[in-house]
C-alpha positions as CSV (number, residue, x, y, z in Angstrom):
1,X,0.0,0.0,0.0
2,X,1.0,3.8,-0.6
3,X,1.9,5.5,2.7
4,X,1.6,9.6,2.2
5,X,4.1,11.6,4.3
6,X,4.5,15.4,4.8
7,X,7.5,16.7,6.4
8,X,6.8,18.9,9.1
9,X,9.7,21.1,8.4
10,X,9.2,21.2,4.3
11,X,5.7,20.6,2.5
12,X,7.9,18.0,0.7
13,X,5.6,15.5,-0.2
14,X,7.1,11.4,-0.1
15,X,5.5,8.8,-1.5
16,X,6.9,5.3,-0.1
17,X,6.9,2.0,-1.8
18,X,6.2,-1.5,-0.3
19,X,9.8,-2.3,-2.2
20,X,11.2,0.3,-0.1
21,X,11.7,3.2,-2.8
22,X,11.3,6.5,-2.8
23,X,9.5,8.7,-5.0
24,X,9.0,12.6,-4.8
25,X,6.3,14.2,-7.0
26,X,7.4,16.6,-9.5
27,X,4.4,18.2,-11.1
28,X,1.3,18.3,-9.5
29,X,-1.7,15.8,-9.3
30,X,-4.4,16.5,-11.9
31,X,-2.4,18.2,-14.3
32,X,-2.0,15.4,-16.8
33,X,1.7,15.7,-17.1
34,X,3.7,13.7,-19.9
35,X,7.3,13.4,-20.2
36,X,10.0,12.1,-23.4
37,X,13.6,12.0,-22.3
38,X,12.9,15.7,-21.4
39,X,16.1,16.7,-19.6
40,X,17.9,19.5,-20.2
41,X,21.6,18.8,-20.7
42,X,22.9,20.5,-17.7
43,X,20.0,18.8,-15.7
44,X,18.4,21.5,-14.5
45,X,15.4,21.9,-16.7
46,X,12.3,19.2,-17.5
47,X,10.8,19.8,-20.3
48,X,6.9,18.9,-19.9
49,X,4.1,18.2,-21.8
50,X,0.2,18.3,-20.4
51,X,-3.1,17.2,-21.4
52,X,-6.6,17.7,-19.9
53,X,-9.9,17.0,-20.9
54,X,-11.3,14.4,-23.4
55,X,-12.8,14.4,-27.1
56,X,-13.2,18.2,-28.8
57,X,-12.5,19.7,-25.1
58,X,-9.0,18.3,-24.8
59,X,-6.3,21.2,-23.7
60,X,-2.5,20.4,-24.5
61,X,0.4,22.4,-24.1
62,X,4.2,22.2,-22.9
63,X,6.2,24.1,-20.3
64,X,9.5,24.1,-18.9
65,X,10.4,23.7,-15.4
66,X,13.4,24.3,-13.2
67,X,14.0,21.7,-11.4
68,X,15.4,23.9,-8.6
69,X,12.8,26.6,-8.1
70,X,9.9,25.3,-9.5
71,X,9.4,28.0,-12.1
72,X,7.6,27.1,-15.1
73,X,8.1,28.5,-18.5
74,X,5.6,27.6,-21.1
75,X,6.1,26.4,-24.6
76,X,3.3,28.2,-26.5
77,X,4.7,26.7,-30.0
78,X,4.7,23.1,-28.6
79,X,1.5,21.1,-27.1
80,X,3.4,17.9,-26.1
81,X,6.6,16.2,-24.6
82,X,9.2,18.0,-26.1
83,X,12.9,16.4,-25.9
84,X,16.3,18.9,-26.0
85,X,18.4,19.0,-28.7
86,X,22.4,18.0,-27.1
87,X,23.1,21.5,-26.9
88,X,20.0,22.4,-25.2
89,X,18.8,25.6,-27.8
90,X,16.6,23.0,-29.5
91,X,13.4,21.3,-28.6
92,X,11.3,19.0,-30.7
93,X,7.7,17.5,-30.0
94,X,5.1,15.5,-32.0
95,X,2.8,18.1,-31.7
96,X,-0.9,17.4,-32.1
97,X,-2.1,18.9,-35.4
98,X,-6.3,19.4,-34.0
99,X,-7.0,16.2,-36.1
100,X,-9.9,14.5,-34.6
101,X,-7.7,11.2,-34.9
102,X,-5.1,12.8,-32.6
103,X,-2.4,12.9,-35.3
104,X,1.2,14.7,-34.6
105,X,3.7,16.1,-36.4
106,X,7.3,16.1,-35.7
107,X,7.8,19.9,-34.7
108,X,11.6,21.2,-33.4
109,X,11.5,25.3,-31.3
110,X,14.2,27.0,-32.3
111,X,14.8,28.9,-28.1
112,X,16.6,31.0,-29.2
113,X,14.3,32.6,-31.8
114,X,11.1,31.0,-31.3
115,X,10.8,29.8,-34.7
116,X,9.7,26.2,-35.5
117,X,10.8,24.0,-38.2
118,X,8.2,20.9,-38.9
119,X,10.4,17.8,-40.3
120,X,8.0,15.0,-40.7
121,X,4.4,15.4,-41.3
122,X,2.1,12.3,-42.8
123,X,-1.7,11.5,-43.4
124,X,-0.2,9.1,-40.4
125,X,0.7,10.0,-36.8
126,X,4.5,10.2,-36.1
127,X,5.4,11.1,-32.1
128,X,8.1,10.2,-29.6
129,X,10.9,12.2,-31.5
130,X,14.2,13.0,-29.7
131,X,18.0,13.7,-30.7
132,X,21.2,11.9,-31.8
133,X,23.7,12.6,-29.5
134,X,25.5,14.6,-32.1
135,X,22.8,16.2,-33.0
136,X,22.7,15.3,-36.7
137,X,19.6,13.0,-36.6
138,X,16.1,13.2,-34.8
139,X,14.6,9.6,-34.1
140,X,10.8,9.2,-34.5
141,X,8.2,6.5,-34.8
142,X,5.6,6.8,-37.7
143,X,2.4,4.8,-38.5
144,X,2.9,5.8,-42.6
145,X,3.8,2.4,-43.9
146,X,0.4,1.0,-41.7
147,X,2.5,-0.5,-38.9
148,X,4.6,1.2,-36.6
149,X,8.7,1.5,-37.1
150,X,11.4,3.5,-36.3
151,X,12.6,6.4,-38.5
152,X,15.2,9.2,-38.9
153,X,15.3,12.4,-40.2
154,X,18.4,14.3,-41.0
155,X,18.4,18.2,-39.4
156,X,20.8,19.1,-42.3
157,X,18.9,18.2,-45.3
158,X,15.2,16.8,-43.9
159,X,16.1,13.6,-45.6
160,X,13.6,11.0,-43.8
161,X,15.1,7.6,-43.6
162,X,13.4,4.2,-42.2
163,X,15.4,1.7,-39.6
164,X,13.2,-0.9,-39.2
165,X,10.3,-2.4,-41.3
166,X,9.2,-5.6,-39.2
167,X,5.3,-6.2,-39.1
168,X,5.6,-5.8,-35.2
169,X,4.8,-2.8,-33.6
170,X,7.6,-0.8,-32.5
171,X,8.3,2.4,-31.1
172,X,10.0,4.5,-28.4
173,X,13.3,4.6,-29.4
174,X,16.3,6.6,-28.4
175,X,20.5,6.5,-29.8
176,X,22.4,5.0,-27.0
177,X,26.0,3.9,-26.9
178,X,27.0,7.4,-28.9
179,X,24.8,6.6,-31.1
180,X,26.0,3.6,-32.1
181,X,23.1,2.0,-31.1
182,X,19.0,2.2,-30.5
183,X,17.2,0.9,-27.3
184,X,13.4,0.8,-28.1
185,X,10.5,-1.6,-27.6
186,X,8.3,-4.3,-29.7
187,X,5.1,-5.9,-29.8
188,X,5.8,-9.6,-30.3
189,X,2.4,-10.5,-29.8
190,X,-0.8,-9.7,-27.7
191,X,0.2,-7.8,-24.5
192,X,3.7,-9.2,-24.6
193,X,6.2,-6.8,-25.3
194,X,10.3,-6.5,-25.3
195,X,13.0,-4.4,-25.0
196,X,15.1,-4.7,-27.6
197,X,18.2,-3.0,-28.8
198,X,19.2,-2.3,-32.5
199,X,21.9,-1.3,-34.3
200,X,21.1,1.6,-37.0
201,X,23.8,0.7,-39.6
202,X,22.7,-3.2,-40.2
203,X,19.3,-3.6,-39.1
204,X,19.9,-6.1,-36.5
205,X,18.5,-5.9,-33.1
206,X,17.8,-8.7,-30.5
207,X,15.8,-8.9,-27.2
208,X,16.9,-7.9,-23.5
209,X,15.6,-9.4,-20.8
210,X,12.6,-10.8,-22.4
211,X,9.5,-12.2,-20.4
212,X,5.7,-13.9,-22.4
213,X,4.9,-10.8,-20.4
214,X,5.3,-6.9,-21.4
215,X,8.7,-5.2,-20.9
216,X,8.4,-1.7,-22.5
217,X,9.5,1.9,-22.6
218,X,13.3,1.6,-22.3
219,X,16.2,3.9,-20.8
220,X,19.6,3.4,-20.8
221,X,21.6,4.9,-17.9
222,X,24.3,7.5,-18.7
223,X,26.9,5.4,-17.6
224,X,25.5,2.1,-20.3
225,X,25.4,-0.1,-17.2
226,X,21.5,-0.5,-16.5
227,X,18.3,-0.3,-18.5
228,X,15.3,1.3,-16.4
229,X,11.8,-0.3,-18.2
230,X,7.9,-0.8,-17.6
231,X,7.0,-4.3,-17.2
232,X,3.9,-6.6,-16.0
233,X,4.1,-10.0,-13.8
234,X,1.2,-11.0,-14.3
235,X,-1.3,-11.1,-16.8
236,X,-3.7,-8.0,-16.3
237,X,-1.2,-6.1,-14.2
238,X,-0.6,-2.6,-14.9
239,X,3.1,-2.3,-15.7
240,X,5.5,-0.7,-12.9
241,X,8.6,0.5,-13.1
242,X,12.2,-2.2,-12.8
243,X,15.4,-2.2,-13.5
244,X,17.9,-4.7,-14.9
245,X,21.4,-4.7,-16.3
246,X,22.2,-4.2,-19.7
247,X,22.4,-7.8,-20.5
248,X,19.3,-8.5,-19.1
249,X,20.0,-9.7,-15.8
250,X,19.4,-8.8,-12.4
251,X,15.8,-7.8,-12.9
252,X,14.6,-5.7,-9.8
253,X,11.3,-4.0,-9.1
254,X,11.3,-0.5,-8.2
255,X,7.2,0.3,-8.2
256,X,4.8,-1.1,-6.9
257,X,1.5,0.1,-7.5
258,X,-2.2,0.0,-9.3
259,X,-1.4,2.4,-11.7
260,X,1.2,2.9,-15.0
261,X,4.3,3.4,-14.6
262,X,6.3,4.6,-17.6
263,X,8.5,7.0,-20.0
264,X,11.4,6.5,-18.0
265,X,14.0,9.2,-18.0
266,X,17.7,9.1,-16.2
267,X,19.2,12.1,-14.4
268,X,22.7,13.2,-16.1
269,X,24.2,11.9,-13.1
270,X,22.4,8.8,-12.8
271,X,21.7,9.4,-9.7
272,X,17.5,9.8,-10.4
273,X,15.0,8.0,-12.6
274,X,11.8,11.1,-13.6
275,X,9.3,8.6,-15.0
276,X,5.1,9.5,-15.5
277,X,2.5,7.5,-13.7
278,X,-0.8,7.6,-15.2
279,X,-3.8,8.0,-12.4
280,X,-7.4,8.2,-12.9
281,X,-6.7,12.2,-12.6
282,X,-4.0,12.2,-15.5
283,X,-0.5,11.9,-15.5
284,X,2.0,12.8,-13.0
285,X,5.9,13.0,-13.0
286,X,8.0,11.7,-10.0
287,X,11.4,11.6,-9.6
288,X,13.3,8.3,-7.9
289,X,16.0,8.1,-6.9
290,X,18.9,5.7,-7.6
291,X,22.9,4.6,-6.5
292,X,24.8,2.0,-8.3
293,X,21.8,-0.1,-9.6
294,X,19.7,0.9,-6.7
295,X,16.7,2.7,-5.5
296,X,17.0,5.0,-2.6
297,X,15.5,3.8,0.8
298,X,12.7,4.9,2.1
């Protein structure tokens, strides 16, 4: 069971975790927070998308909030998770495009200038974009072919290029290894789902850690040394968040709750996992936090 604490010095709220983790709430409940790999660089920034309502009444937008004061800056141009570019000037987004079929375009902010640049736009959706780590190439996934698959754009010339073409469903992806390689998730069939890495240049990619269950929404920890993932244990479960080694070993449980877990998202340091859980009331970012391959005690 969740056990709410206040501090009596701080109005710090702490949420604690019968696996003895601890989580501290970033935005605030209700707000229907989302969240892509949305650190700034320097770690001080979390870039945030939000979504309330349903149908023709939904509100979206984006903001950016210091992690140290609390301020919030909003992203007018943007109306989703936005993800910054390596040099932090840069943010892009698959912003919503007010189709009724909730279709989004891959959309970059220049900061600096406010302009935007859109760099992928199809009859079909295309979302969870983020950068290269040089900063040549945005990753994205894109429903155009009919299935879902991992693409690339290049900022230089907008070439669009496709990495993977498998009938499987597969999204989230994001360059790890200095880019050498791509940590993402597929649907191998009903709710089962793996983590699976892939390398760009060939096309091959192979499971980590794989379950009959679901193991989804991937991130690699800045040092390479441990993937943080969703994941069910049972059938009907709503995935929580766990953690396992790159090779797929050492799987350990770091939520424990009725609700989603997901869109993990490793503190430069890697010393804090920001993930979303997904409540009745909306989404909601926490932050957890973590020491060689470990949660924090409660």
């Amino acid at each position: 069971m969740l056990a709410l604490l206040i501090a009596a010095a701080a109005p710090v709220e702490m949420l604690m975790l019968d696996v003895n983790c601890r989580i501290e709430p970033v935005t605030a409940a209700g707000e229907g927070a989302n969240l892509f790999h949305g650190l700034s660089p320097d770690g001080r920034e979390l870039a945030v998308g939000w979504e309330r309502g349903e149908g023709t009444g939904t509100e979206r937008g984006a903001f950016i909030l210091n992690l140290k004061t609390g301020k919030r800056t909003p992203l007018p141009q943007l109306n989703n998770a936005p993800t910054f570019s390596p040099d932090g000037r840069f943010l892009v987004a698959a912003n919503f495009t007010g189709d009724p079929n909730r279709k989004t375009d891959i959309v970059e902010l220049d900061r600096k200038t406010g302009a935007t640049k859109t760099y992928a736009s199809d009859p079909a959706t295309e979302w969870l974009a983020s950068y290269s780590k040089d900063g040549k190439w945005i990753l994205f996934n894109s429903m155009r072919t009919g299935n879902s698959d991992l693409y690339r754009v290049e900022r230089a010339s907008g070439k669009i290029e496709r990495l993977s073409n498998a009938a499987n469903y597969e999204a989230h992806g994001k360059y790890v290894d200095g880019d050498r390689n791509i940590l993402f998730h597929r649907n191998v069939r009903g709710d089962d789902y793996d983590v699976a890495i892939m390398d760009p240049r060939t096309g091959r990619s192979r499971a980590i850690g794989a379950t009959p269950l679901e193991e989804a929404y991937p991130a690699m920890s800045p040092d390479g040394r441990w993937i943080a993932f969703s994941a069910t244990e049972a059938p009907g479960e709503q995935p929580n968040l766990f953690l396992m080694k790159r090779e797929g070993s050492g799987k350990y449980r770091l939520t424990d709750g009725p609700d989603k877990d997901a869109y993990a998202t490793w503190s430069r340091d890697g010393r804090a996992i920001y993930f979303v859980r997904f409540a009745k009331d909306g989404g909601r970012i926490y932050r957890l936090k973590m020491k060689n391959g470990a949660c924090a005690p409660r």
